[in-house]
C-alpha positions in Angstrom: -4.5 23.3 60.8 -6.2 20.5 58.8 -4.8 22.2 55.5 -1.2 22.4 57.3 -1.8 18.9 58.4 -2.9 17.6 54.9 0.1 19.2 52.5 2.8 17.7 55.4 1.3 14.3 55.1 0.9 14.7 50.8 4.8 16.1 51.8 5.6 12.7 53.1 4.1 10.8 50.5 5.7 12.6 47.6 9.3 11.8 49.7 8.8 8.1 50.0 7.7 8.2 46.6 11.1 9.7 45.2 13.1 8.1 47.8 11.5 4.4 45.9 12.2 5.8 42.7 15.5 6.6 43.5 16.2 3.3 45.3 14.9 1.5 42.8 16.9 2.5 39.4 19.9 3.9 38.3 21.4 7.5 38.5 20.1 7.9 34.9 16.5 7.4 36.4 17.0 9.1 40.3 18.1 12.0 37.8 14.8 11.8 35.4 12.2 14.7 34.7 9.9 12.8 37.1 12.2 12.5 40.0 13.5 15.7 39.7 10.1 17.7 39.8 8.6 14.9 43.0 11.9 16.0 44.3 11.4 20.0 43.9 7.8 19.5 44.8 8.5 18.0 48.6 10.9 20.9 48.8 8.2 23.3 48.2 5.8 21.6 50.7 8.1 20.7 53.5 9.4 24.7 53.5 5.7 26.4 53.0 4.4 28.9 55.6 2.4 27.1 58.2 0.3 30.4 58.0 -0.2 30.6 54.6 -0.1 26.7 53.4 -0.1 25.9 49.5 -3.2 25.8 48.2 -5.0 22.6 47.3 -5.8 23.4 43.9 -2.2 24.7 43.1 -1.0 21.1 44.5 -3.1 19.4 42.0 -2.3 21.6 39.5 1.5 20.2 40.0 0.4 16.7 40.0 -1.3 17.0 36.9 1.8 18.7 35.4 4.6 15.9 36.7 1.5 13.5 35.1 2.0 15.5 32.0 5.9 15.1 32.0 5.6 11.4 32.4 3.0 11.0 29.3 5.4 13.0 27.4 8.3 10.9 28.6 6.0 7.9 27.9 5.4 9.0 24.3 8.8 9.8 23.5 10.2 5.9 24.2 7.2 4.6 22.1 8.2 6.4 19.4 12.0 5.2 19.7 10.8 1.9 19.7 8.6 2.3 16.8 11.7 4.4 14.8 13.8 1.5 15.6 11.7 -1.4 14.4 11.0 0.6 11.3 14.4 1.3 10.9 14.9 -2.7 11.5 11.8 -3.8 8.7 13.3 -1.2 6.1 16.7 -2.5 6.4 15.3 -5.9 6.1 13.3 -5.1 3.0 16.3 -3.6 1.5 18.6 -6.8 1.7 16.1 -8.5 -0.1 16.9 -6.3 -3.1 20.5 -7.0 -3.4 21.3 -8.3 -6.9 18.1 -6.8 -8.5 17.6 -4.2 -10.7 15.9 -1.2 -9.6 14.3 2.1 -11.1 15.2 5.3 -9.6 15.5 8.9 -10.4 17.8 9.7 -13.2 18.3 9.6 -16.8 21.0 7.5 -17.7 20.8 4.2 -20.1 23.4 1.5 -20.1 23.7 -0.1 -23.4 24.5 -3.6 -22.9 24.5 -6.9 -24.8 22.2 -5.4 -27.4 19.5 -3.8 -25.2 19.3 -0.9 -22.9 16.8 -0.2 -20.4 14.7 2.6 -18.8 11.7 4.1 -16.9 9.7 7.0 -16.6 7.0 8.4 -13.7 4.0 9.6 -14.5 1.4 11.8 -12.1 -1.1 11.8 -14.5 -2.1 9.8 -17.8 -1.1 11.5 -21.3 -2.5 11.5 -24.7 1.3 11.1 -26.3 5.0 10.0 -24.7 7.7 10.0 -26.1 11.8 9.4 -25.4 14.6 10.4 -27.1 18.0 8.8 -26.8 20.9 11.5 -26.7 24.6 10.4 -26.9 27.3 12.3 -25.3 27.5 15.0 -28.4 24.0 15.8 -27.4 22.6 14.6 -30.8 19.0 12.3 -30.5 20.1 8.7 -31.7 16.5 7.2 -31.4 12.8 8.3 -30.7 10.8 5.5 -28.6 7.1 6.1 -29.0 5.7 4.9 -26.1 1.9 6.4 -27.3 -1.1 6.6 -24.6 -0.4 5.9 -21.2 -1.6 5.4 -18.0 -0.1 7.0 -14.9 2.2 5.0 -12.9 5.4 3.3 -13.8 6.5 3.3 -17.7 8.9 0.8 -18.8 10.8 1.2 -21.9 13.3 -0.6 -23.6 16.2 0.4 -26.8 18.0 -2.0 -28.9 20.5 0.0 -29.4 19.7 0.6 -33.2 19.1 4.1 -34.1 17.0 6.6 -36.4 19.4 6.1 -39.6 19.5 2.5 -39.3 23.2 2.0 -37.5 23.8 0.1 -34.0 24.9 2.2 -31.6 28.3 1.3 -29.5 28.0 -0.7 -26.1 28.4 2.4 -23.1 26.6 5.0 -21.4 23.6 7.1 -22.9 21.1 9.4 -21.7 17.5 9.9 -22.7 14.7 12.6 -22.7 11.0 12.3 -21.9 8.3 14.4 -23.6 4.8 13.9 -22.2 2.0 15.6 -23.4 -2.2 15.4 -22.3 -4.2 17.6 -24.3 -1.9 19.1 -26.4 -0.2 20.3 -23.2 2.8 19.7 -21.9 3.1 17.2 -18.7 6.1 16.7 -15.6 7.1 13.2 -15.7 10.4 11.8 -14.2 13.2 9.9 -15.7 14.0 6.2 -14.3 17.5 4.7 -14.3 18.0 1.0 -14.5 20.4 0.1 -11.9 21.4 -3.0 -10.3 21.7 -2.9 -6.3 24.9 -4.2 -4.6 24.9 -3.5 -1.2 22.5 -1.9 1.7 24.1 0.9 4.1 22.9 2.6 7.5 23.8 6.7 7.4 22.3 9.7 8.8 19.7 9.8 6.3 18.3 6.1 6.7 18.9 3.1 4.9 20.9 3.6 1.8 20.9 1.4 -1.6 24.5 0.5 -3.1 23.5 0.7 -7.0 26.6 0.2 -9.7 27.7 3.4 -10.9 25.6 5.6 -9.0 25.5 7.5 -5.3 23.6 5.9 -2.5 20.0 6.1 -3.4 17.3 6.0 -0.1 14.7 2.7 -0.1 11.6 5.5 0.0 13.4 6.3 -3.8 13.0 3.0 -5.5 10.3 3.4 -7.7 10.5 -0.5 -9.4 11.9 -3.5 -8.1 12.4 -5.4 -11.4 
């Protein structure tokens, strides 16, 4: 009788419990994972056999579960929280780039006002790198001998004057990278100068707005210049 007696009283409990919850918030929360499983749980104790009562341990077993549920719930409205004040810092960080220049991925040159600028990502240093400026007729222009270099961030820079002397026409190049460490060759990554005109919000995070290119992510900008 005691174990009868004890489950109808934890019954009563878990009912005034749900019945505050409910009270106390909106439909959103009476309708919540924790609401719904105190809810199921006085069922389950207010219709058990008075014979065959449910077990202690399997009681606490639930409680620990619905504890469980709660964490969980818990966790997952930190990490909202935390997503949206990233998502709040990274959009802030990317206004402050509007009207700079930027590298990013690519291999495109813009010869302008005598100069043209460019980058290129290294994993590793190398004994020897070089890049070649190709025109639109896929013939090299110019060789830049860059020499030794760290890795990191290379900057580079044409004047628009090529092999045989002449001055290339104002307008849209691209260029070739040839790394080498040991005699072997080494990946490296082309960087586009670009200037940044706007910031957007998609699907994909906080976009850059660079002239003449697609939307480019913040996580992408490999030089703020």
């Amino acid at each position: 009788m005691s174990s009868v007696a004890s489950t109808t009283d934890a019954a009563a409990s878990l009912a005034a419990l749900a019945a505050a919850k409910d009270a106390s918030g909106t439909k959103a929360a009476a309708d919540d994972p924790q609401s719904k499983f105190l809810k199921l749980l006085v069922a389950q104790l207010r219709n058990q056999d008075p014979l065959n009562p449910v077990d202690n341990a399997q009681m606490t077993s639930q409680m620990a579960q619905i504890s469980t549920v709660t964490g969980i719930d818990q966790l997952n409205s930190t990490l909202q929280k935390m997503a949206a004040s990233f998502t709040a810092s990274q959009s802030l960080q990317a206004a402050s780039m509007i009207g700079r220049n930027v590298l990013v991925s690519g291999s495109e040159l813009q010869l302008q006002n005598g100069t043209a600028q460019g980058g290129v990502s290294l994993a590793q240093p190398v004994d020897k790198l070089t890049v070649s400026i190709v025109d639109a007729s896929a013939q090299v222009l110019h060789k830049v001998d860059l020499g030794p270099q760290e890795a990191g961030v290379v900057n580079f820079q044409w004047d628009g004057v090529t092999d045989n002397g002449a001055t290339a026409a104002p307008g849209g190049y691209t260029f070739k990278v040839d790394a080498v460490q040991g005699g072997k060759k080494i990946d490296s990554i082309g960087l586009t100068l670009g200037r940044v005109t706007g910031v957007t919000q998609g699907a994909g995070g906080t976009m850059l707005n660079i002239n003449g290119m697609a939307p480019v992510a913040v996580a992408d900008v490999k030089q703020v210049m």
